[in-house]
Predicted model as a PDB file, atoms N, CA, C, CB and O in Angstrom, pLDDT in the B-factor column:
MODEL        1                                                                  
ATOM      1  N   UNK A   1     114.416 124.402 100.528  1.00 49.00           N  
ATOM      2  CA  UNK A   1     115.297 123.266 100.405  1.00 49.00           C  
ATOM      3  C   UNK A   1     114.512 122.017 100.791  1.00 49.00           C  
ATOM      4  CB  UNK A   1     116.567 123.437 101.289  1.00 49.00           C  
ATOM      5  O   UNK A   1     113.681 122.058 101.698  1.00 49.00           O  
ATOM      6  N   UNK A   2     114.850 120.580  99.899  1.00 58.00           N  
ATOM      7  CA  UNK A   2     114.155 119.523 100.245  1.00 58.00           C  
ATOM      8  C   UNK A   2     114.920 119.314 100.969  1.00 58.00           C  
ATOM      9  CB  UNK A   2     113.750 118.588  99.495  1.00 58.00           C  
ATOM     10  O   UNK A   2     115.900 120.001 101.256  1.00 58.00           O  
ATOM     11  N   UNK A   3     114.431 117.841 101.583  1.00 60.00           N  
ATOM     12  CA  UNK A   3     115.321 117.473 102.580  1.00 60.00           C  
ATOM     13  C   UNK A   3     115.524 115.451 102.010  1.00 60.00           C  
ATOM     14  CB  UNK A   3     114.420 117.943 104.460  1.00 60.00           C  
ATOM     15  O   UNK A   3     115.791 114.451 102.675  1.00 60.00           O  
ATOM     16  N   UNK A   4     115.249 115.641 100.612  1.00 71.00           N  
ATOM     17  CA  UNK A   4     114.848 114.055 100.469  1.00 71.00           C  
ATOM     18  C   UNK A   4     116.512 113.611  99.701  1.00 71.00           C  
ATOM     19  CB  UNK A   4     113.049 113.713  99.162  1.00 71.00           C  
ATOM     20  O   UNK A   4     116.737 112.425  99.462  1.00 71.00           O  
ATOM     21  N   UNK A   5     117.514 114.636  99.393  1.00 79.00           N  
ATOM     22  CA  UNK A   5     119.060 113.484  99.080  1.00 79.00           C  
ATOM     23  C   UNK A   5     120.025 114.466 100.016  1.00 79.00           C  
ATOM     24  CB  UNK A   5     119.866 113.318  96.863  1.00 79.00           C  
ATOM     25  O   UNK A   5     121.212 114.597  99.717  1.00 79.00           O  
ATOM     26  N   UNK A   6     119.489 115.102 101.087  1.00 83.00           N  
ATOM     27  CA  UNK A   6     120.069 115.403 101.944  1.00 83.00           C  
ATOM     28  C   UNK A   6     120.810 113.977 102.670  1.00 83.00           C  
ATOM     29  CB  UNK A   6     119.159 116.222 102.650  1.00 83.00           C  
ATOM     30  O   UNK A   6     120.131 112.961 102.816  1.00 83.00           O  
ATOM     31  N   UNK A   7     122.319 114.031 103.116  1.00 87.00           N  
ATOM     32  CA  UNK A   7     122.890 112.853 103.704  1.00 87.00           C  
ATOM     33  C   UNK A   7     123.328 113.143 104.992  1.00 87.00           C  
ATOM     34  CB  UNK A   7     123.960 112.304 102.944  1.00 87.00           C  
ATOM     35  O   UNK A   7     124.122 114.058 105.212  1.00 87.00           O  
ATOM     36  N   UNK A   8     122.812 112.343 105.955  1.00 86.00           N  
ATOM     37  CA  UNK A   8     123.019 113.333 107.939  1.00 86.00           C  
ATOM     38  C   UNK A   8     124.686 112.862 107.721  1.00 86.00           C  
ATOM     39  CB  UNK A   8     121.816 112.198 110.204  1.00 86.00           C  
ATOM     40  O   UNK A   8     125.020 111.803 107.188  1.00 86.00           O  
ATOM     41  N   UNK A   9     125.361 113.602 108.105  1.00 85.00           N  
ATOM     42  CA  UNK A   9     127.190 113.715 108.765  1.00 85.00           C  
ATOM     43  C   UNK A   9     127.297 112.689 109.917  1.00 85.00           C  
ATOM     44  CB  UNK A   9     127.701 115.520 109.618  1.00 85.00           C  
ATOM     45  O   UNK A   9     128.352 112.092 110.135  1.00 85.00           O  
ATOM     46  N   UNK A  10     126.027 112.475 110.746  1.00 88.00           N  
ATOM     47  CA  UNK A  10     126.281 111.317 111.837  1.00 88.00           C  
ATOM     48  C   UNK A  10     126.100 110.393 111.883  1.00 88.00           C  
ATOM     49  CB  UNK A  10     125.966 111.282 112.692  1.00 88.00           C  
ATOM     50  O   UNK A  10     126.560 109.724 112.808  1.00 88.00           O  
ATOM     51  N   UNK A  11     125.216 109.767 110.763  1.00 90.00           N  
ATOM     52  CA  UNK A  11     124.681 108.456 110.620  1.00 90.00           C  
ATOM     53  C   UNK A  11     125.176 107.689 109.106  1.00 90.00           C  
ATOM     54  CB  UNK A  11     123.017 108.638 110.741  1.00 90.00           C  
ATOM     55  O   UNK A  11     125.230 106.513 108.746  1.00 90.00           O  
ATOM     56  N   UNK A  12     125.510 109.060 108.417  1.00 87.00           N  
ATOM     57  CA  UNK A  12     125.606 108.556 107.005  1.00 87.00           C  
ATOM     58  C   UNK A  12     124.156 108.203 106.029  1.00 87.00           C  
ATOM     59  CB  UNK A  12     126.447 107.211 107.178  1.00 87.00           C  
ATOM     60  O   UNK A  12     124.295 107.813 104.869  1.00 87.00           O  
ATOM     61  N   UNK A  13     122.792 108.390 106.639  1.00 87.00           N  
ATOM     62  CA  UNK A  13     122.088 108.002 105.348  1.00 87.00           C  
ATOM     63  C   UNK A  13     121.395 108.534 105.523  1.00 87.00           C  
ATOM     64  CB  UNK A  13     121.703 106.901 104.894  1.00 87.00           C  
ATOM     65  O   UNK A  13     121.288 109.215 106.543  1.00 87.00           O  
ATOM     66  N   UNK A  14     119.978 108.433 103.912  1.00 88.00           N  
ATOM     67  CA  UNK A  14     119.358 109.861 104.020  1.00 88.00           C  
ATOM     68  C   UNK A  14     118.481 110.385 105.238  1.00 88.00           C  
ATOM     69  CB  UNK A  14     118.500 110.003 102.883  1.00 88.00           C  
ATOM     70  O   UNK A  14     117.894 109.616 105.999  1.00 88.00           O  
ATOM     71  N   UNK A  15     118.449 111.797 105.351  1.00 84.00           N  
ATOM     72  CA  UNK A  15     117.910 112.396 106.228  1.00 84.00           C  
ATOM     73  C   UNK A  15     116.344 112.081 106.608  1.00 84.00           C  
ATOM     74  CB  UNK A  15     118.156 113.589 105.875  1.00 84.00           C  
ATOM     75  O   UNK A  15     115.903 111.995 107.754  1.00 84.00           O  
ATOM     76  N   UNK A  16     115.625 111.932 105.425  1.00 83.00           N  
ATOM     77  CA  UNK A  16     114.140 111.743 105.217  1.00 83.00           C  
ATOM     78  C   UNK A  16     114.103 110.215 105.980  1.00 83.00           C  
ATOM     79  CB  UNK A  16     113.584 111.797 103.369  1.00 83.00           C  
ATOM     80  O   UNK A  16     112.965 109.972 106.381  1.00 83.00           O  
ATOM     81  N   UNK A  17     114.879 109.355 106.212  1.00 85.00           N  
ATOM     82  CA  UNK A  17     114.732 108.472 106.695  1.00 85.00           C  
ATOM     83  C   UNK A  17     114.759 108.655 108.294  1.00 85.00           C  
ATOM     84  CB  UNK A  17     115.510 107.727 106.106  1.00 85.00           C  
ATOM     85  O   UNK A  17     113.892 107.977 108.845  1.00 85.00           O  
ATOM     86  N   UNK A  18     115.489 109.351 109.085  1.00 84.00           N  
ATOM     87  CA  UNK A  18     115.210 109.422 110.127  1.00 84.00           C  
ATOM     88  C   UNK A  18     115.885 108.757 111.234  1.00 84.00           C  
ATOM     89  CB  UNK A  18     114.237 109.233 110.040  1.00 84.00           C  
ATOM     90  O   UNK A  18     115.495 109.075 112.357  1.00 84.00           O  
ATOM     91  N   UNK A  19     117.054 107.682 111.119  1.00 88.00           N  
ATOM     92  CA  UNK A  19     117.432 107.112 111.409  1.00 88.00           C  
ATOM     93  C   UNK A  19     118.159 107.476 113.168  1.00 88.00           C  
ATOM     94  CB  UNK A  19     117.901 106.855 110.301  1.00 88.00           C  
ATOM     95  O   UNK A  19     118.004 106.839 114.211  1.00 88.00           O  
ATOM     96  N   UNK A  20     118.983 108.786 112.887  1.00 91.00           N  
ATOM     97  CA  UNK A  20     119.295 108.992 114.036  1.00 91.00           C  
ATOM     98  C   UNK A  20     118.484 110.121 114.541  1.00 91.00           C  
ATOM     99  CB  UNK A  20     120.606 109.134 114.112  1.00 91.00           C  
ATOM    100  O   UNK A  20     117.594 110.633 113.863  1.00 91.00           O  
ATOM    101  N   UNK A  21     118.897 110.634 116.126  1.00 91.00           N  
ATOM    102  CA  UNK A  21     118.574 111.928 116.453  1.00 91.00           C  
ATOM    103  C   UNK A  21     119.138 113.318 115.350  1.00 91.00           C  
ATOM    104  CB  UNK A  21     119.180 112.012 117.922  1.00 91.00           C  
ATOM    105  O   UNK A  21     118.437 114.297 115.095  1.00 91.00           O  
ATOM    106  N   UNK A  22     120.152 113.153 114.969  1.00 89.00           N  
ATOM    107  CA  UNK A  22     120.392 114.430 114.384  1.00 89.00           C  
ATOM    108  C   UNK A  22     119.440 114.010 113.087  1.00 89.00           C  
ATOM    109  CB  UNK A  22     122.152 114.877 114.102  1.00 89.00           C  
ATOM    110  O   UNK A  22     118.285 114.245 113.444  1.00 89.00           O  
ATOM    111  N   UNK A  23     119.441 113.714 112.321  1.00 87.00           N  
ATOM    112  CA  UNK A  23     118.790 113.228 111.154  1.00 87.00           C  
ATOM    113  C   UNK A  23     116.986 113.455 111.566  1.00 87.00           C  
ATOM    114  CB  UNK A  23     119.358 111.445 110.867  1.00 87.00           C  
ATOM    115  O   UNK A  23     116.252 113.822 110.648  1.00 87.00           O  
ATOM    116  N   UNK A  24     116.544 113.277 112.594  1.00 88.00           N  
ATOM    117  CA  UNK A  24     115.258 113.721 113.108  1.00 88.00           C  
ATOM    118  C   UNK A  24     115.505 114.796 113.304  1.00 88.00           C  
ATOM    119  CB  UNK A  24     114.664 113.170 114.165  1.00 88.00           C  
ATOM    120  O   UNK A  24     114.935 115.111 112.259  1.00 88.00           O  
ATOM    121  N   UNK A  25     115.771 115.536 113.602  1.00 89.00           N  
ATOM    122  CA  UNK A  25     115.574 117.070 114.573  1.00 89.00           C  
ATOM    123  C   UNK A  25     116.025 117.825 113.212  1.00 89.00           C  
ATOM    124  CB  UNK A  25     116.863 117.435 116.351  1.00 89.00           C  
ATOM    125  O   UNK A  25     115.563 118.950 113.019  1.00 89.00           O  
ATOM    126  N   UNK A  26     117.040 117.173 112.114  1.00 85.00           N  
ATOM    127  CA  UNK A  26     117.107 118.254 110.887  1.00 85.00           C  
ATOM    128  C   UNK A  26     115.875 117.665 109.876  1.00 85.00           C  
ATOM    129  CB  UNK A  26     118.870 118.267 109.983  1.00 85.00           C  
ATOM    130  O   UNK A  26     115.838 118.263 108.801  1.00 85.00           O  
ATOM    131  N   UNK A  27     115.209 116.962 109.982  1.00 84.00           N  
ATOM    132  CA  UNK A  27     113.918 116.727 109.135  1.00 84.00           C  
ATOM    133  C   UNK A  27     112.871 117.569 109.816  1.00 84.00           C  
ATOM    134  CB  UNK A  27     113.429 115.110 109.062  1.00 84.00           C  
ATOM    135  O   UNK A  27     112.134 118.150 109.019  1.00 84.00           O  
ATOM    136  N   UNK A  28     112.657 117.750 110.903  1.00 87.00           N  
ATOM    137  CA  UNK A  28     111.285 118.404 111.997  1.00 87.00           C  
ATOM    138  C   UNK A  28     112.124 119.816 111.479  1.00 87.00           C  
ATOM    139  CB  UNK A  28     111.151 117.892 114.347  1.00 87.00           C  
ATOM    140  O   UNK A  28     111.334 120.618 110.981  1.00 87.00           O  
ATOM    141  N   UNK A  29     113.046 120.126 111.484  1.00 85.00           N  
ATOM    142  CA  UNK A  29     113.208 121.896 111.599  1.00 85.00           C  
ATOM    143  C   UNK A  29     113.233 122.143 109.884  1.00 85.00           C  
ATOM    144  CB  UNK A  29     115.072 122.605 112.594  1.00 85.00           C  
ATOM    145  O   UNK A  29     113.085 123.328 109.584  1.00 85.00           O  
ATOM    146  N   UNK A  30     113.330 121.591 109.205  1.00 82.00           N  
ATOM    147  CA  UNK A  30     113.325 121.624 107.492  1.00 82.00           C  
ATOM    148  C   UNK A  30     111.592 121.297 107.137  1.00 82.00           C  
ATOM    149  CB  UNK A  30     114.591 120.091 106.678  1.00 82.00           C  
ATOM    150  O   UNK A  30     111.043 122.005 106.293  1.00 82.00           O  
ATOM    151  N   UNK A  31     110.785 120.165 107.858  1.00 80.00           N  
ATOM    152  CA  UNK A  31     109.361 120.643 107.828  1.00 80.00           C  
ATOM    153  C   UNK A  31     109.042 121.515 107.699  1.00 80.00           C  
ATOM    154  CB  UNK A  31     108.746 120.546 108.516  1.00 80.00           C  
ATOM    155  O   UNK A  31     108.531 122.070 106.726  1.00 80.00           O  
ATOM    156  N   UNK A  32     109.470 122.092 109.464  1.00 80.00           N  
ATOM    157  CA  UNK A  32     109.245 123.496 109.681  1.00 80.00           C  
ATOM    158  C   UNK A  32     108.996 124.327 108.945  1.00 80.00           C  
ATOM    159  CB  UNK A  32     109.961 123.972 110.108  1.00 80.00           C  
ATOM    160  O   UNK A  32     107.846 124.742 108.804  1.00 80.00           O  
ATOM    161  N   UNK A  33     110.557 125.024 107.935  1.00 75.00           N  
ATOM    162  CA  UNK A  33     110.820 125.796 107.794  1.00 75.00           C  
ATOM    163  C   UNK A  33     109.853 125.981 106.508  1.00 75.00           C  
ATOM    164  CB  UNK A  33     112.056 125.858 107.945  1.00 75.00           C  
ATOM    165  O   UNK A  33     109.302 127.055 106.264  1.00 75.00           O  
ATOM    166  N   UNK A  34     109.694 124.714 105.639  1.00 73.00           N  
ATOM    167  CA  UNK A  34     108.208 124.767 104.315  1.00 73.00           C  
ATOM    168  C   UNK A  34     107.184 124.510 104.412  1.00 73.00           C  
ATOM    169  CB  UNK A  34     108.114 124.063 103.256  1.00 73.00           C  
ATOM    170  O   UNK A  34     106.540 123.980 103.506  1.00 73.00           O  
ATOM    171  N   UNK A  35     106.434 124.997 106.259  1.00 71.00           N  
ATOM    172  CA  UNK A  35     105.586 124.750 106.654  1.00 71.00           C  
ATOM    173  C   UNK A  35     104.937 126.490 107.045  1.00 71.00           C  
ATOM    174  CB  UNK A  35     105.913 123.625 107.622  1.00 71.00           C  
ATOM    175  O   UNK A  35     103.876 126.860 107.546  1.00 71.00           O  
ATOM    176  N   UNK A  36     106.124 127.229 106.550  1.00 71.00           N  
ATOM    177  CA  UNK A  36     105.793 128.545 107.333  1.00 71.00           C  
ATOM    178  C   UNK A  36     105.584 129.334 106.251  1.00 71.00           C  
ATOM    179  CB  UNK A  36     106.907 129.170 108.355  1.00 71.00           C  
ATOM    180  O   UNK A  36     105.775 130.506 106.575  1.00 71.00           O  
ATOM    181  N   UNK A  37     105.240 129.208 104.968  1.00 69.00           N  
ATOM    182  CA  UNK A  37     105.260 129.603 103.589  1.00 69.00           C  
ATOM    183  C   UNK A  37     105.290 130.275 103.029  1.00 69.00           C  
ATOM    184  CB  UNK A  37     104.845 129.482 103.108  1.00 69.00           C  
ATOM    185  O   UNK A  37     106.249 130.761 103.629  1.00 69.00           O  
ATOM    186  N   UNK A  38     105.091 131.121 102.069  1.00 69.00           N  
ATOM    187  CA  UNK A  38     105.968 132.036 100.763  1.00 69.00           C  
ATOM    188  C   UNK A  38     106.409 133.136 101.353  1.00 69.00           C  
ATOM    189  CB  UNK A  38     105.076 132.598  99.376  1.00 69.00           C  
ATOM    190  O   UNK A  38     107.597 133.454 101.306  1.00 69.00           O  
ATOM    191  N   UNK A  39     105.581 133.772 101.915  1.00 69.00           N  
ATOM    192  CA  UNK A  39     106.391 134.864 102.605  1.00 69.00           C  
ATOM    193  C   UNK A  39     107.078 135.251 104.033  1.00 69.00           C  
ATOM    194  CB  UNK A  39     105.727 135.675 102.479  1.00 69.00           C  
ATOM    195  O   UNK A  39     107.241 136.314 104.633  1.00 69.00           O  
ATOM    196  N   UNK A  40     107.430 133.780 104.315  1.00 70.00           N  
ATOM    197  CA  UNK A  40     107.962 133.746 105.908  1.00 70.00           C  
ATOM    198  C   UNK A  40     109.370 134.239 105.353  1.00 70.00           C  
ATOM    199  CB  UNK A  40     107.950 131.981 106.933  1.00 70.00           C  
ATOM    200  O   UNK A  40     109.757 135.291 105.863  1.00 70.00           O  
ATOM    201  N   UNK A  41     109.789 133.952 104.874  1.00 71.00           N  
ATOM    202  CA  UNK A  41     111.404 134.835 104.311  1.00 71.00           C  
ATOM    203  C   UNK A  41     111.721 136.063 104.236  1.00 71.00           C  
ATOM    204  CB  UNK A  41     111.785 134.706 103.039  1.00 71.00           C  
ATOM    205  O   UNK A  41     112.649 136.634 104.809  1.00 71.00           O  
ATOM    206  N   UNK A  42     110.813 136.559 103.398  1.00 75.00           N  
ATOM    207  CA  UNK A  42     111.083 137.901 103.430  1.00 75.00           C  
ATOM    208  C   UNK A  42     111.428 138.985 104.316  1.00 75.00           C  
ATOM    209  CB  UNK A  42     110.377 138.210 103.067  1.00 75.00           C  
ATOM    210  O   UNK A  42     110.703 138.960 105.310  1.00 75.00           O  
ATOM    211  N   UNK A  43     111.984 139.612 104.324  1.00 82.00           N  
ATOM    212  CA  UNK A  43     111.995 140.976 105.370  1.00 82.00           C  
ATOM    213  C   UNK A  43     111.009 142.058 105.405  1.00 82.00           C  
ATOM    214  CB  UNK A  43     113.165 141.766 105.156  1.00 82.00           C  
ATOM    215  O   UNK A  43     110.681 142.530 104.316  1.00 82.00           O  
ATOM    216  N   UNK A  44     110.429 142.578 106.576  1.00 86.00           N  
ATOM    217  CA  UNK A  44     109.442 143.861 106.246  1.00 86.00           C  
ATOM    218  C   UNK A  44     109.630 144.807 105.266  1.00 86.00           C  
ATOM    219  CB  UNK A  44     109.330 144.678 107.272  1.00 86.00           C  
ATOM    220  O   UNK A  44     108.801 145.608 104.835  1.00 86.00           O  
ATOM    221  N   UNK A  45     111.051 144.621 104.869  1.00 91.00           N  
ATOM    222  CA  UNK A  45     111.332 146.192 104.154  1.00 91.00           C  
ATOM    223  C   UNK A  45     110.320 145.635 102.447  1.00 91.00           C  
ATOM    224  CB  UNK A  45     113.834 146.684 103.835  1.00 91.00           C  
ATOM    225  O   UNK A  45     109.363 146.157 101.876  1.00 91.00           O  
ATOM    226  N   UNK A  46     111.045 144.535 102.178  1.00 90.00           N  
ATOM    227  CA  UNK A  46     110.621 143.507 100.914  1.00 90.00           C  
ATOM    228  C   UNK A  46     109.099 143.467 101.160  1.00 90.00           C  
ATOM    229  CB  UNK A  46     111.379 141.764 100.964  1.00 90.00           C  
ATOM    230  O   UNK A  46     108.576 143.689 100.068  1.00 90.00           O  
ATOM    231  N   UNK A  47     108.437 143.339 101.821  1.00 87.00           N  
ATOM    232  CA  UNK A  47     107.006 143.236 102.023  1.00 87.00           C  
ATOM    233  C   UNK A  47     106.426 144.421 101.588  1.00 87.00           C  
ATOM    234  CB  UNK A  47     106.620 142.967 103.395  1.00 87.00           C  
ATOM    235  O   UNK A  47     105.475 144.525 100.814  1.00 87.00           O  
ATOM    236  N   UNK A  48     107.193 145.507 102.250  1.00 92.00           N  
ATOM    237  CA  UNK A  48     106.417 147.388 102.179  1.00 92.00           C  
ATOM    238  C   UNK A  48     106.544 147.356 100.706  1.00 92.00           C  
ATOM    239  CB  UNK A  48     107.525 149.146 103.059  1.00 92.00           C  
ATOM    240  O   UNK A  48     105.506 147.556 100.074  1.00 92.00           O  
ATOM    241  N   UNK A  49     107.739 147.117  99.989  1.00 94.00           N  
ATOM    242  CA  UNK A  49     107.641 147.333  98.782  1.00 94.00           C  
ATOM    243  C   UNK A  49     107.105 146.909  98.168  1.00 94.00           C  
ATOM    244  CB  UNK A  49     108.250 147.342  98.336  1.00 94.00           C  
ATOM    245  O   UNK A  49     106.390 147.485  97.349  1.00 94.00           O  
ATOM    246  N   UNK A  50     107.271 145.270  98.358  1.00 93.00           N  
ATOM    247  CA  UNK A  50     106.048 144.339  97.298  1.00 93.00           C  
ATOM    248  C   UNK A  50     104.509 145.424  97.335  1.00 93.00           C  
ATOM    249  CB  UNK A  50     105.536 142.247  98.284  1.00 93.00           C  
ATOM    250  O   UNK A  50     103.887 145.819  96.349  1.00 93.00           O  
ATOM    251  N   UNK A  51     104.303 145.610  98.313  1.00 95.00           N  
ATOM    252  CA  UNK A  51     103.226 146.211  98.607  1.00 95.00           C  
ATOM    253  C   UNK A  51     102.883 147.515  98.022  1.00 95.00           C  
ATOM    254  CB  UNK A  51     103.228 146.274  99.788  1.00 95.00           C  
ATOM    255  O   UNK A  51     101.710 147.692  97.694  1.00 95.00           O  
ATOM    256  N   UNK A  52     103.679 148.382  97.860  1.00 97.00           N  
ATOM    257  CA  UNK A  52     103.367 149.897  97.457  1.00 97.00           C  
ATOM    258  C   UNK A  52     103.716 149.327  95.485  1.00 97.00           C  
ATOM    259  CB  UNK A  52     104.877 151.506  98.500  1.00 97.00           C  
ATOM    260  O   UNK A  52     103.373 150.026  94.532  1.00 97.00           O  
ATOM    261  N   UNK A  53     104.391 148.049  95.361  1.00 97.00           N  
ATOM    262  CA  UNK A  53     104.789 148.258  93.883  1.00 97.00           C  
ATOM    263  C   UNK A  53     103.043 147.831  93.459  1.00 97.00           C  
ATOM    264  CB  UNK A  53     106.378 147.007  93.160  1.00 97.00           C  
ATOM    265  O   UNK A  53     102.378 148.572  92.734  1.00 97.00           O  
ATOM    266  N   UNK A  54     102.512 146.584  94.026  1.00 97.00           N  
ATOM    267  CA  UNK A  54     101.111 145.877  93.711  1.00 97.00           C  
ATOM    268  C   UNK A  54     100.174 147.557  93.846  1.00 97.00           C  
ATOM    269  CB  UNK A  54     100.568 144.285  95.216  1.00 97.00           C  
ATOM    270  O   UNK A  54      99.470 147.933  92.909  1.00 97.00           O  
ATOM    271  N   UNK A  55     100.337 148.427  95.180  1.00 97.00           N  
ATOM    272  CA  UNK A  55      99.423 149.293  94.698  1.00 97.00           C  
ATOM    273  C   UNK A  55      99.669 150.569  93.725  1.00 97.00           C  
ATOM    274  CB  UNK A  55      98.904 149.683  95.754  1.00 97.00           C  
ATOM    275  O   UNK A  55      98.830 151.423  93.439  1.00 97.00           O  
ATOM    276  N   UNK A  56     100.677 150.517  93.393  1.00 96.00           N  
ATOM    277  CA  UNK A  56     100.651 151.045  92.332  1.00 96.00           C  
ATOM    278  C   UNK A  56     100.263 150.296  90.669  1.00 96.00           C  
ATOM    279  CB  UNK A  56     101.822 151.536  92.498  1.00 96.00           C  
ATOM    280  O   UNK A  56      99.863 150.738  89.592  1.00 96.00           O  
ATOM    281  N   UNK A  57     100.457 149.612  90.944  1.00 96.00           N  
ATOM    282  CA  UNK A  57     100.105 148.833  89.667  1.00 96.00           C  
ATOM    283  C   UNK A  57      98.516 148.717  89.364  1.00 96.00           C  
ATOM    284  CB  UNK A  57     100.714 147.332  89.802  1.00 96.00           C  
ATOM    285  O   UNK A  57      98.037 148.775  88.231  1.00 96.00           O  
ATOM    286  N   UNK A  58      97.659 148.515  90.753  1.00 96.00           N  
ATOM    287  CA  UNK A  58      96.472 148.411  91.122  1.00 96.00           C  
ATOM    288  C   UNK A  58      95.675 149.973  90.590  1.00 96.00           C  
ATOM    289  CB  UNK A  58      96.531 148.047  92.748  1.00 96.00           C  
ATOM    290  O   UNK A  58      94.579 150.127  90.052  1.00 96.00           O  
ATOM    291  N   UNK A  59      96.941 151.213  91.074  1.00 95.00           N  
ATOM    292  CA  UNK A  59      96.455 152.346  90.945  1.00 95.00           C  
ATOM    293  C   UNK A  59      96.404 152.850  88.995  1.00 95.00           C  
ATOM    294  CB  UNK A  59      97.456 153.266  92.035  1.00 95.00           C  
ATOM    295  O   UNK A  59      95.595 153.486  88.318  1.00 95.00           O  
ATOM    296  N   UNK A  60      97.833 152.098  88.669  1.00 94.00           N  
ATOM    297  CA  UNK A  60      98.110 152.196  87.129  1.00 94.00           C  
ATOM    298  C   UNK A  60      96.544 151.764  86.084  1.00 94.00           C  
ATOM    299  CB  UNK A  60      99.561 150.911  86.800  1.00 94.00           C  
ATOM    300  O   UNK A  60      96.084 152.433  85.157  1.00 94.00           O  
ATOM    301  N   UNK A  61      96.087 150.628  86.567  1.00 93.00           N  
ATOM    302  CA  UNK A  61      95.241 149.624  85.654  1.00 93.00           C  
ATOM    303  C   UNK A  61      93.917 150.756  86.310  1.00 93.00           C  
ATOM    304  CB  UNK A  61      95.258 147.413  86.115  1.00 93.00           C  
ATOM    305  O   UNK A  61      93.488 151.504  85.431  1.00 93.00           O  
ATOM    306  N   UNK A  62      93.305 150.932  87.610  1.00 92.00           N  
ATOM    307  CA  UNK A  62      92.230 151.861  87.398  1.00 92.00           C  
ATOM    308  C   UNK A  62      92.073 153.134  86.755  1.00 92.00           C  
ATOM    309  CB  UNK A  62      91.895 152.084  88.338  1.00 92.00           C  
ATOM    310  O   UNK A  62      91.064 153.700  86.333  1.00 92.00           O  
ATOM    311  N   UNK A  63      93.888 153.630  86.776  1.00 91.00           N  
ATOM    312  CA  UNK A  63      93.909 154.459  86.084  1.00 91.00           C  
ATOM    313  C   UNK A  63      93.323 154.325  84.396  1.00 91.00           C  
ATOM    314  CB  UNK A  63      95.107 154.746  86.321  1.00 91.00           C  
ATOM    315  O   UNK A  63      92.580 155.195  83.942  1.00 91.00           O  
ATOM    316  N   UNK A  64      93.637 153.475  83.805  1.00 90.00           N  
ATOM    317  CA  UNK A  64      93.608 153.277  82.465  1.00 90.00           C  
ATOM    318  C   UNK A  64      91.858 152.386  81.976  1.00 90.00           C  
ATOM    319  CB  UNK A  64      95.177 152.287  82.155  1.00 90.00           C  
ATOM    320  O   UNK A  64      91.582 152.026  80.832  1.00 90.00           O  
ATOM    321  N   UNK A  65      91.413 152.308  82.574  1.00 82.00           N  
ATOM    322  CA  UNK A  65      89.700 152.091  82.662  1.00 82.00           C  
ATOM    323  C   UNK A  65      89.017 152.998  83.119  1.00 82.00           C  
ATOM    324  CB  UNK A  65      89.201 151.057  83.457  1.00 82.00           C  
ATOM    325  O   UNK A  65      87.811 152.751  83.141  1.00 82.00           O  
ATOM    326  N   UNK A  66      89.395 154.176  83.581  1.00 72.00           N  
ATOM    327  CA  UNK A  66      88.684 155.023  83.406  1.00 72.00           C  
ATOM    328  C   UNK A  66      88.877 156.016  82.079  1.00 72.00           C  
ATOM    329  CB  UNK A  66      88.730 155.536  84.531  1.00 72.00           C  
ATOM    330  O   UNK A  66      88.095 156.948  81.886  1.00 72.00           O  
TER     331      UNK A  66                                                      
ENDMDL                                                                          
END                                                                             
Protein backbone atom coordinates (compact mmCIF):
# COMPACT_ATOMS: atom_id res chain seq x y z
CA UNK A 1 0.00 0.00 0.00
CA UNK A 2 1.15 3.63 -0.91
CA UNK A 3 0.76 5.98 1.40
CA UNK A 4 0.70 9.12 -1.14
CA UNK A 5 -3.72 9.80 -1.34
CA UNK A 6 -3.91 8.25 1.90
CA UNK A 7 -6.04 11.13 4.07
CA UNK A 8 -4.96 11.10 8.20
CA UNK A 9 -8.73 11.05 10.21
CA UNK A 10 -6.91 13.70 12.60
CA UNK A 11 -5.65 16.32 10.65
CA UNK A 12 -7.58 15.90 7.49
CA UNK A 13 -4.67 16.07 4.85
CA UNK A 14 -2.49 13.92 3.03
CA UNK A 15 -0.53 11.55 5.02
CA UNK A 16 2.80 11.87 2.92
CA UNK A 17 2.75 15.31 4.11
CA UNK A 18 3.25 14.75 7.62
CA UNK A 19 1.55 17.31 9.20
CA UNK A 20 0.47 15.82 12.45
CA UNK A 21 1.78 13.11 14.89
CA UNK A 22 -0.63 10.52 13.72
CA UNK A 23 0.01 11.29 10.06
CA UNK A 24 3.94 10.79 10.98
CA UNK A 25 3.97 7.64 12.85
CA UNK A 26 1.41 6.17 9.91
CA UNK A 27 4.00 7.31 7.16
CA UNK A 28 7.30 5.79 9.34
CA UNK A 29 5.25 2.40 9.91
CA UNK A 30 3.97 2.25 6.00
CA UNK A 31 7.89 3.02 5.09
CA UNK A 32 8.45 0.37 7.15
CA UNK A 33 6.34 -2.01 6.07
CA UNK A 34 7.87 -1.51 1.90
CA UNK A 35 11.05 -1.40 3.38
CA UNK A 36 10.95 -5.09 4.53
CA UNK A 37 10.35 -6.56 0.93
CA UNK A 38 8.80 -9.22 -1.27
CA UNK A 39 8.84 -11.82 0.93
CA UNK A 40 8.32 -10.27 4.39
CA UNK A 41 4.54 -11.31 3.96
CA UNK A 42 4.51 -14.47 3.39
CA UNK A 43 4.11 -17.26 5.85
CA UNK A 44 6.73 -20.19 6.30
CA UNK A 45 4.25 -22.61 5.11
CA UNK A 46 4.08 -20.32 1.52
CA UNK A 47 7.86 -20.15 1.52
CA UNK A 48 8.36 -24.29 1.99
CA UNK A 49 6.21 -24.52 -0.91
CA UNK A 50 7.39 -21.79 -3.12
CA UNK A 51 10.42 -23.68 -2.45
CA UNK A 52 9.85 -27.45 -3.08
CA UNK A 53 7.51 -26.11 -6.27
CA UNK A 54 11.05 -23.98 -7.75
CA UNK A 55 12.86 -27.37 -6.89
CA UNK A 56 10.95 -29.28 -8.59
CA UNK A 57 10.77 -27.40 -11.54
CA UNK A 58 14.68 -27.04 -11.23
CA UNK A 59 14.54 -30.97 -10.95
CA UNK A 60 11.86 -31.12 -14.13
CA UNK A 61 14.25 -28.89 -16.65
CA UNK A 62 17.58 -31.10 -15.57
CA UNK A 63 15.52 -33.72 -16.05
CA UNK A 64 14.80 -32.94 -19.72
CA UNK A 65 18.63 -31.97 -20.77
CA UNK A 66 19.74 -34.87 -20.01
Amino acid sequence: MTYDRLVCANCAAPVNEGRCPVCRASRARLQQEQEQGMFAGLSPVMLVALLVVLLGALALLAHQTV
